[in-house]
N, C-alpha and C positions, 0 to 999 in steps of 0.2 A: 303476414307477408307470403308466407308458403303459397297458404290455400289461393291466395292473387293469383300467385304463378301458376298456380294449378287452374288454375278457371280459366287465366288468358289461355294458358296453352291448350286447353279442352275446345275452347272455342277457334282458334287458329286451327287445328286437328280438323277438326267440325268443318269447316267451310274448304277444306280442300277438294279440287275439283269442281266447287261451286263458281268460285272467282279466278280469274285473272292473277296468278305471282304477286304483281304489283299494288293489288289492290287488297289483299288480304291484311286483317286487321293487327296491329302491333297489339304487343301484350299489355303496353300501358295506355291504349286505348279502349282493353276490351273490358275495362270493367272501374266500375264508379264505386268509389269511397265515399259515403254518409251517414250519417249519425243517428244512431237509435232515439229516436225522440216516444213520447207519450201515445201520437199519433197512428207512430209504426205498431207499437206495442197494443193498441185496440184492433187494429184490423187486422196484427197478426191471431190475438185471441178470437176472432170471430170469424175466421177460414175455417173451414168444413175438408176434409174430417174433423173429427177433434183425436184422433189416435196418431196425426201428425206430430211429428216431433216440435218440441218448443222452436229450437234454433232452425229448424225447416220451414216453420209457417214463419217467424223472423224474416227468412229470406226470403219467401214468395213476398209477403207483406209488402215488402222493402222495394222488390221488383216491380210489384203491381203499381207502389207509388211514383210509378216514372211514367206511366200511362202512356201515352203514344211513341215515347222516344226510347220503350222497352221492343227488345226485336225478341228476343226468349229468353229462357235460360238453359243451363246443362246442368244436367245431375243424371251421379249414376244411381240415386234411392227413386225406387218404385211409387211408394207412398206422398214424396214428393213432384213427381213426377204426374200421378194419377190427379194432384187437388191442384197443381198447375193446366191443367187441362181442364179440369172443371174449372176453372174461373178464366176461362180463353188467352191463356199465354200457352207461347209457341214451346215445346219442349223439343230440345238434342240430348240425346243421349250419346255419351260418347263410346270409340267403338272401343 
């Protein structure tokens, strides 16, 4: 539950000055609860680097599996961030 709030509110942070007050995203819109299944667990094994962290390629994995209704993600790990950009998702880094 922490890290939820910690990623809405990364993302909220993130889009200030982007949007409109009104139009900025609630914290329990900013992020999607689903299930580690088998499938997340192969394509997290087969993201490059492989010096990525377990629970990092986990979440890129997981991200990647939402394909066009993914807009980025935030993190402040470098190595994350780096194989996020190699496989064309949008990276914020928060400030």
């Amino acid at each position: 539950m922490v890290g939820r709030i910690i990623a809405s509110l990364n993302t909220i942070r993130r889009g200030r000055g982007q949007v409109r007050p009104c139009d900025r995203v609630r914290p329990e819109d900013a992020t999607i609860v689903t299930r580690l299944d088998c499938a997340i667990l192969r394509a997290a094994a087969a993201i490059a680097p492989t010096n990525l962290r377990s629970l990092d390629a986990i979440h890129l994995a997981t991200a990647m599996s939402l394909g066009q209704d993914l807009a980025g993600i935030v993190t402040y790990d470098q190595r994350l961030a780096e194989a996020a950009i190699s496989a064309d998702v949008e990276v914020w880094a928060p400030a």
